[in-house]
N, C-alpha and C positions, 0 to 999 in steps of 0.2 A: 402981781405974781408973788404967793408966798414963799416965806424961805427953802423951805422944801424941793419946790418948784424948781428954782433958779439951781439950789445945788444936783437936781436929778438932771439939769438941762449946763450945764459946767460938767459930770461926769459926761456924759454922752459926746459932749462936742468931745474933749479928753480922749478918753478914748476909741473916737472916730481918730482924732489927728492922729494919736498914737500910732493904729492900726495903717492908714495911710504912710507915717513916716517909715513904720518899720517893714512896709512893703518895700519901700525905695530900694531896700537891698537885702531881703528876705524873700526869695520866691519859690521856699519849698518848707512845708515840714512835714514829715512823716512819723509816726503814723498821724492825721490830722484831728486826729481826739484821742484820748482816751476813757478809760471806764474806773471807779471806787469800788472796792473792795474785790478784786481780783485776785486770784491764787499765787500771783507773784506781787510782792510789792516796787518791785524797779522797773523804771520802763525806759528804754530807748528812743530818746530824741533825733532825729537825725534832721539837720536844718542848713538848706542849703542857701546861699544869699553873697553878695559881693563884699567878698574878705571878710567872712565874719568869723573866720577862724583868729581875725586879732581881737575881738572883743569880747571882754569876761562874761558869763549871762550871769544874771541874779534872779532867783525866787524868792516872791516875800506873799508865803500860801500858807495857812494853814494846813498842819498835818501832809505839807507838800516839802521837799529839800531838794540838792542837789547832790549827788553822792559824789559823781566825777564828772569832768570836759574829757573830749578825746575830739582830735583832729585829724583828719586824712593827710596826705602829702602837699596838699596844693592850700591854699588859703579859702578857699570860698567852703567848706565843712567845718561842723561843729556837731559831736555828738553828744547829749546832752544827757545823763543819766539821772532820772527821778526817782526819789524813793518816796513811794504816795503810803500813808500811813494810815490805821485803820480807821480813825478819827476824820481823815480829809475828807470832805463834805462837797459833792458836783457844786460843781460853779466855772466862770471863766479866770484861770491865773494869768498872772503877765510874767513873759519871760525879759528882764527888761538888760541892752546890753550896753555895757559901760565899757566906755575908751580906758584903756589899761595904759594906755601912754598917759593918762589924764593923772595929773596929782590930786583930784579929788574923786578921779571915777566917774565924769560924768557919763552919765546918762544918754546916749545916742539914741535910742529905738524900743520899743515894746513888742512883742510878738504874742500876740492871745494864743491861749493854748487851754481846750474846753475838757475839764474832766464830765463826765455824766454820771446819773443813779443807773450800777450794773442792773442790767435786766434780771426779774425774778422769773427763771423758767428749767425748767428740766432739758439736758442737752441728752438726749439717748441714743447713741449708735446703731448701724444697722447692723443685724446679726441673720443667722439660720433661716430666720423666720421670714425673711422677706426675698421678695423678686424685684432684681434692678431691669431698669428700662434706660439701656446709655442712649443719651440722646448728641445730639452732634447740633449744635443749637442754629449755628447757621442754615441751617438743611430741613430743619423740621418745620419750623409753621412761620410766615410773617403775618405777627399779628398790629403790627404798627409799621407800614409804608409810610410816616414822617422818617423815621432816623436813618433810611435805606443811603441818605447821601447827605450828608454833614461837613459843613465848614472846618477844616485842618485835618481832617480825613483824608491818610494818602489814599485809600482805594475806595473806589464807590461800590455799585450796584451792578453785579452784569449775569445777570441767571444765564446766560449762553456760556459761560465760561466756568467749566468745569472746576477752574482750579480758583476762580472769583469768589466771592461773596454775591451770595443768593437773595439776602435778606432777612434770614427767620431770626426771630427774636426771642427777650426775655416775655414779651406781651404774650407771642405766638404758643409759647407752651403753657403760660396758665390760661388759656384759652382752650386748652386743652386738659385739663388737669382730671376731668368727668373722664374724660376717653382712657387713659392711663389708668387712673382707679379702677373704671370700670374692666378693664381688663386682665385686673386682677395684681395686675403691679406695686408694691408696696413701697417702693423706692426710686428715686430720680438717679442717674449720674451724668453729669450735666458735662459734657466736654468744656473746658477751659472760656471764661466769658469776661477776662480782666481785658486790660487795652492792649490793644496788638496793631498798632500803628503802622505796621511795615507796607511797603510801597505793592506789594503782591503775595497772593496767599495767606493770606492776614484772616481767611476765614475760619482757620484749625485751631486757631486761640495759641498754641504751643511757644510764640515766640514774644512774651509778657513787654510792653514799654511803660507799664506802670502797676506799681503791682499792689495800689490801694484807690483803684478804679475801676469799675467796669466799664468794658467798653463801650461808648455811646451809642454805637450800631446797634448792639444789644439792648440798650438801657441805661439803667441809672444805677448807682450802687442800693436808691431804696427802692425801686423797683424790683432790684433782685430780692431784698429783706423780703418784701414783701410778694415774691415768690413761695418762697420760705414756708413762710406763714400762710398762705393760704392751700400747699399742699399739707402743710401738716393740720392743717382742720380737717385734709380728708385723709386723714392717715398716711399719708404720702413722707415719706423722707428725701431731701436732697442730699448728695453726694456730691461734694466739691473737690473738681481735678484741680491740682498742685503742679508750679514744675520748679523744683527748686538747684537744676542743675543749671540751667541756664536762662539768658532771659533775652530780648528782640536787639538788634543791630540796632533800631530806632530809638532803644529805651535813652530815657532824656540825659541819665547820666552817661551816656557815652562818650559826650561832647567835652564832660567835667569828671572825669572819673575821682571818686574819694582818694581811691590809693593805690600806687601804679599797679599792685598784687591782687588788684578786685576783680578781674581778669585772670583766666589761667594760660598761660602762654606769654602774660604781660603783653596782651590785647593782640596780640598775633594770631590771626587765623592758623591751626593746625587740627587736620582731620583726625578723631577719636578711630582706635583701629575695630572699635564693636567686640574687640576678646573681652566675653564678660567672664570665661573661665580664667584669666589670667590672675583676677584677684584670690581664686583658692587653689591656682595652682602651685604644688612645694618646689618647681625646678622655675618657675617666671623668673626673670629679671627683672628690678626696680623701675627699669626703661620703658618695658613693655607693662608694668602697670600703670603707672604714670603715662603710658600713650592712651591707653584706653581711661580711665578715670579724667585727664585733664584736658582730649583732644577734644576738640565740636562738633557739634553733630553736622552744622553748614556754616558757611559765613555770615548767614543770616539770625545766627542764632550764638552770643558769645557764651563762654563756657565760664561760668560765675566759679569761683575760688571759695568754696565754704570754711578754707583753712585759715581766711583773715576775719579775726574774732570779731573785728565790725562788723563786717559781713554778714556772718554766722548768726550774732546777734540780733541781725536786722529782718531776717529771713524768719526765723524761728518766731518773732513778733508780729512779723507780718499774719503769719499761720494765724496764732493765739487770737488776733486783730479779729481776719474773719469771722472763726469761729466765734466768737462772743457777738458780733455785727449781727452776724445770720440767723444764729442758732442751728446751722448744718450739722445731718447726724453720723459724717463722714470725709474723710480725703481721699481720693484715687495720685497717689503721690507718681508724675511719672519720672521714668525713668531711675529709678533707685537706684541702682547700683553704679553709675555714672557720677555721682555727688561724692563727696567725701565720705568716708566709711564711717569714720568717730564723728562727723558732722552731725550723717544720719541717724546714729545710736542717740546724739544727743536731744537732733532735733524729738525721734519720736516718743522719750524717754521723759519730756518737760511739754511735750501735747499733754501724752496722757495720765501725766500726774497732774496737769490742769482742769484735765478733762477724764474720768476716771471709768466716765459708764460711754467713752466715744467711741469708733472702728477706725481704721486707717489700713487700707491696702499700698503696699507697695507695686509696683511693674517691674520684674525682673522676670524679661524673656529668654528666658533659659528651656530647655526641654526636658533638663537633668531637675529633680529633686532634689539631689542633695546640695545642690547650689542654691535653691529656693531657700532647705530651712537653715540654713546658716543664717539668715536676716531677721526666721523669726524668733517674736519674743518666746525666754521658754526656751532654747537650743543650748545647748552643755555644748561649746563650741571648742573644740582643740586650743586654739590663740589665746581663749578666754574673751574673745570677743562677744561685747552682751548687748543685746538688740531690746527695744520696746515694740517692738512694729506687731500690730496684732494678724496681720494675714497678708495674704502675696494673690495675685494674679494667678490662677495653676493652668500654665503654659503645657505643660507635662503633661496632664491629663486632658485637655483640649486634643492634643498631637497626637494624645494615642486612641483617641475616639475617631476623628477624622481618617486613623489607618484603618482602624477595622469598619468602615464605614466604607471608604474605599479600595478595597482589599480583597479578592475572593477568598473562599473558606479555608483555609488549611491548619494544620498545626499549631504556626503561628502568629497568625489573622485571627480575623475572625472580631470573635469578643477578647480572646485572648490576653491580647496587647492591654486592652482596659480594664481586664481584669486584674493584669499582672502589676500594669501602673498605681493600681488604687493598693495595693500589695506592700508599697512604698512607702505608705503613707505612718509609716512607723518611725522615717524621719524627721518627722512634723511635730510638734511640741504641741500643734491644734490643725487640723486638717481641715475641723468641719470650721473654720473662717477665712479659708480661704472663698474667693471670690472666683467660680467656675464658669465657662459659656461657652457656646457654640462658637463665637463669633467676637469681632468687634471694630472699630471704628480704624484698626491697623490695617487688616487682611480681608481677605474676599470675605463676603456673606456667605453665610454658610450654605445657601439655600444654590449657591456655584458652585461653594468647595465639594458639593454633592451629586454637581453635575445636574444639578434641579430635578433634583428625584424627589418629589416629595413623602415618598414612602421615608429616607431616607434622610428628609427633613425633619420627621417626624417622630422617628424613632432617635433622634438628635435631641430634638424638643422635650422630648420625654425624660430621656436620661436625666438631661441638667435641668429639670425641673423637680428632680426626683432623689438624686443620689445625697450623698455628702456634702457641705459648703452652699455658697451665697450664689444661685443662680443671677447671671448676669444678660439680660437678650439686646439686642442689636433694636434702636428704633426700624422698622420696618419688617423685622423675622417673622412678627404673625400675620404677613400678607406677603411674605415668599418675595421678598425684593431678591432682585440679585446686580451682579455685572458679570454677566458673561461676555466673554470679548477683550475686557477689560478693566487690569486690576490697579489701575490707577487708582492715588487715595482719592481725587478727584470724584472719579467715579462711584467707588464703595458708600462716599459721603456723598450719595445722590437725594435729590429731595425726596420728601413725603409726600405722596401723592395728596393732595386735598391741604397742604398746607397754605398755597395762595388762591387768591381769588380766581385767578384766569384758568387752576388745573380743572379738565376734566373729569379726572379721575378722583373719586374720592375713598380714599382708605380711610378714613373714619368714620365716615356713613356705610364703608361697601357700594359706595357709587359705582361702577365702572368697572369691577373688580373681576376676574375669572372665576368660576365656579370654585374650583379649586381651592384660589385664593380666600375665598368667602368659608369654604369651608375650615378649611385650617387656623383661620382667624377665629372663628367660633368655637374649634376646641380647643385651642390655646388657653380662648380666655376660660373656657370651663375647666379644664386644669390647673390654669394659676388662681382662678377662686376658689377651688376646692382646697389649694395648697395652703389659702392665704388663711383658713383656719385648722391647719393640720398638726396637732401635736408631735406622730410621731417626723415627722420633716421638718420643722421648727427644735426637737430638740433628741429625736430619739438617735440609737447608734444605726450604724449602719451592718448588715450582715448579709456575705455572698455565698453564691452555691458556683462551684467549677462551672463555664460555660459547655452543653453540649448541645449538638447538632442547629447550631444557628440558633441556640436558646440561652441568653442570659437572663436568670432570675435573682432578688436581691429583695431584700429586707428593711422598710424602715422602723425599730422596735422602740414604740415608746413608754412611756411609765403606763399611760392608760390604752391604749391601742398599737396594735402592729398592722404597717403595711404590706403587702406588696405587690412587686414590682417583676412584668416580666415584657422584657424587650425577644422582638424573632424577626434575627434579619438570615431570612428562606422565604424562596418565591411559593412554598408549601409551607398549608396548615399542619402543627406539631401540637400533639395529646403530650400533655405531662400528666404525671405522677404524683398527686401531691402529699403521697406517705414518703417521696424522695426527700422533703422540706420538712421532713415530721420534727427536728432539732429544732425549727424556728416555732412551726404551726403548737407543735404540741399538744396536737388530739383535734385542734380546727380544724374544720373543712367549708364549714359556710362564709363565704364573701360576698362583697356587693364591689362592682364596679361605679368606681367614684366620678366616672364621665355617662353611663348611660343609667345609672339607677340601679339597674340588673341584680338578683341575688340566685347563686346557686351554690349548692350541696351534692359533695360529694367528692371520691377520690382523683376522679379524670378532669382535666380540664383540656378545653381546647383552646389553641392559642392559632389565630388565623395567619395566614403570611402578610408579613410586616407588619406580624402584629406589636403594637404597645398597649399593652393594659397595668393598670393598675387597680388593687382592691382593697377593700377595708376587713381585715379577718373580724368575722363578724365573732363567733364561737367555733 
């Protein structure tokens, strides 16, 4: 053996025993890599291990230091801050920790810690231009029955139970990723798929026990990568839900908490009272903000303390972590307004100065607007409170489509309400990024909230496929899912038909499907492919005409084309006028209907009962 040999076969044993010793009392670190040349140069170690909070670490890395140590309350943390410099070169560092009682420092342990070469790729956010499709990943397809029941899994597999794990997976939707494209969808939003270990209900992802893994049930962390990557060969973006208010009763540090204050209530269960007006309101109490901001949402879910700068810090890296992991071209952050206020500013403030061309929605179900733009970035806020968040959830305009939808005619029904709500939109620093739907993985499908009308599906469909902001559909809205009976989230998050092998029914062939169903699916998808190359709805403004008699019509005007757009919720067919639109048309009268091909000329139009059309002003 030449020399070479014997020393590449002496490092290797080396640093096997190394790795081995400094397991013995090292059995966490977070994040478990990192990446060279990133938008921040420090990164947050967090290492948890028995009493290592007495021993000093050292780096000895090229273009690698140590800036600070920080310690939680108890002895087993050590938070280790790197500053990786532009010259550090991927390789594996050793963090190595010396007894500080030691008058020479010995050397107890090594902890490898792997920098990699940051990926070269463009990160681009969803914007105008695209249609999300929320999928609720346990519900939608199993495309790998091995992970359905896994060893140290508290919950297995029980499709009879509503409120169970199903089994659909990260397999089952790229398995899918042809059906989705083809249906004209340009974006994923993937409900929550980190580990959610909790002993029941653990299928909603919402309750995080680790929050730089996917859950096994689902997959792997490269399985999701490579998610990823293979919607975005087909144009596809994914959208990654966040929940940074709280995390699972199971999450592993419960057992070991960093410091008594990583918890809000100092780990005491206390129910959040839901006042989310109490944060702008000027008569609140400090009491009743602090109820709502620091309470829980259940005891299965503890309320994370964004006020402790560990914390804070660990959170916000975590985010950064993903993103760069994935290449996602988005967050669905939930819950927003529940997190710490200056947390939140901070967190979205250092996304997207990371990330400059990214999206990020916040969830604040609010029904008021002027509670919405208070959050967003861009708001001249009274307090001087300054937000980065590029768009919100519009709660507000959801709630006023669903009244005039269910409503009979009058004064103030009608379209009215949704006319008047979009009126609003003056409080908005940007309107057109918020994120709009029918529907979604909270509340009834919409194809209920309508009483299963599907006239009334459809003139749904249409609108948020068509107005202002980032249409958002419910996996299953273009085959008319619903729960009537039952608005359990259980139920809302019913499977996909055709997602396992034993269903009958197949919604993505139109197996099995009602006429109805079949048809609606069909013009879904020719409306969201017509969209997916639409200038003026990818970037034009929006322009309305007063609704009259069951007739709302609407404008999308772009640099090169103008649409439009006329919904008639009347069980009669309505003649418009279209010298009444002469402001928008401006001497046009010939269009083409963008779903049947169709082109006509002339002043009168007819618009059928429950009609939705759209047209392309041709001249």
């Amino acid at each position: 053996m030449n020399a070479m040999k014997r020393l590449a076969l002496v490092l290797w044993v080396w640093l096997g025993c190394a790795q081995v010793f400094a397991q013995s009392f090292v059995d966490r670190v977070d994040p478990p890599f990192w990446w060279t040349h990133m938008p921040m140069d420090t990164v947050q170690i967090m290492v948890h291990g028995d009493r290592v909070a007495q021993l000093a670490p050292v780096v000895d890395y090229p273009g690698v230091s140590i800036a600070r140590v920080a310690h939680g309350d108890g002895p087993n943390y050590a938070f280790i801050y790197l500053v990786i410099q532009p010259d550090a070169q991927p390789g594996t560092l050793l963090i190595q920790w010396r007894d500080a009682t030691s008058r020479k420092g010995k050397t107890v342990g090594r902890t490898p810690f792997e920098l990699k070469e940051r990926p070269l790729r463009e990160i681009k956010g969803y914007d105008a231009s695209d249609a999300i499709y929320l999928i609720t990943p346990d519900r939608f397809a199993n495309g790998d029955s091995a992970n359905d029941e896994l060893p140290g899994m508290l919950e297995g597999r029980d499709r009879r139970d509503d409120h169970g794990r199903h089994g659909g997976d990260i397999a089952g939707i790229r398995q899918h990723l042809d059906y989705i494209q083809g249906m004209g969808f340009t974006a994923v939003w993937l409900n929550p798929i980190l580990e959610n270990n909790q002993p029941q209900w653990s299928y909603h992802g919402y309750a995080t026990t680790d929050y730089y893994r996917v859950d096994p049930r689902f997959g792997t962390n490269d399985e999701y990568a490579a998610l990823v990557d293979a919607a975005r060969d087909q144009g596809v973006k994914i959208i990654m839900d966040m929940i940074m208010n709280h995390c699972g009763s199971e999450h592993w540090w419960m057992d070991d908490l960093p410091t008594e204050d990583w918890i809000n209530n100092r780990g005491e269960y206390a129910q959040t009272t839901h006042r989310r007006t109490t944060l702008r309101d000027p008569y609140a109490v400090e009491r009743d903000k602090a109820g709502f901001v620091d309470g829980w949402f259940v005891k299965e879910m503890p309320d994370l303390n964004q006020r402790q700068p560990l914390l804070a810090d660990y959170l916000i890296q975590n985010t950064i972590w993903w993103i760069e992991f994935l290449g996602v071209s988005g967050i669905r952050m939930d819950t927003y307004p529940y997190s710490d206020a200056d947390f939140m500013a901070r967190w979205t403030c250092e996304v997207m100065a990371a990330y400059p061309n990214f999206n990020v929605c916040g969830e604040e179900w609010s029904l008021n607007p002027a509670v919405l733009a208070y959050w967003q970035a861009g708001k001249d806020n009274a307090d001087g409170y300054v937000s980065c968040l590029p768009g919100l959830l519009d709660f507000p305009l959801h709630h006023a489509l669903m009244q005039c939808l269910n409503e009979t005619e009058s004064w103030h029904s009608d379209w009215v309400r949704l006319y008047e709500m979009l009126g609003n939109d003056f409080l908005y620093p940007n309107a057109y990024n918020h994120i709009i739907f029918p529907d979604n993985h909270d509340m009834s499908r919409v194809h209920t909230q309508l009483g299963e009308d599907v006239n009334l599906t459809r003139l749904a469909t249409y609108f948020f496929a068509t107005t202002r902001g980032v249409p958002q559909f419910y996996y299953g809205t273009e085959i008319l899912m619903s729960n009537a009976g039952d608005d359990s989230h259980g139920n809302i998050r019913s499977d996909f038909p055709g997602g396992w092998a034993s269903d009958k029914t197949n919604g993505f062939i139109q197996a099995g499907l009602s006429t109805e169903a079949v048809d609606f699916q069909s013009e879904m998808r020719s409306l969201l492919q017509w969209r997916r190359d639409s200038e003026p709805i990818a970037s034009g403004a929006l322009v309305h005409y007063v609704p009259e008699g069951g007739v709302y019509a609407y404008f999308r005007v772009g640099e090169e084309q103008t649409v439009m757009i006329v919904l008639n919720k009347s069980s009669e067919a309505v003649t418009l006028d279209l010298s009444d639109y002469e402001e928008t048309l401006e001497g046009a009268r010939r269009i083409r209907n963008v779903i049947s091909g169709e082109e006509r000329d002339g002043d009168l139009l007819e618009v059928p009962a429950w009609g939705a059309l759209v047209f392309e002003v041709l001249e």
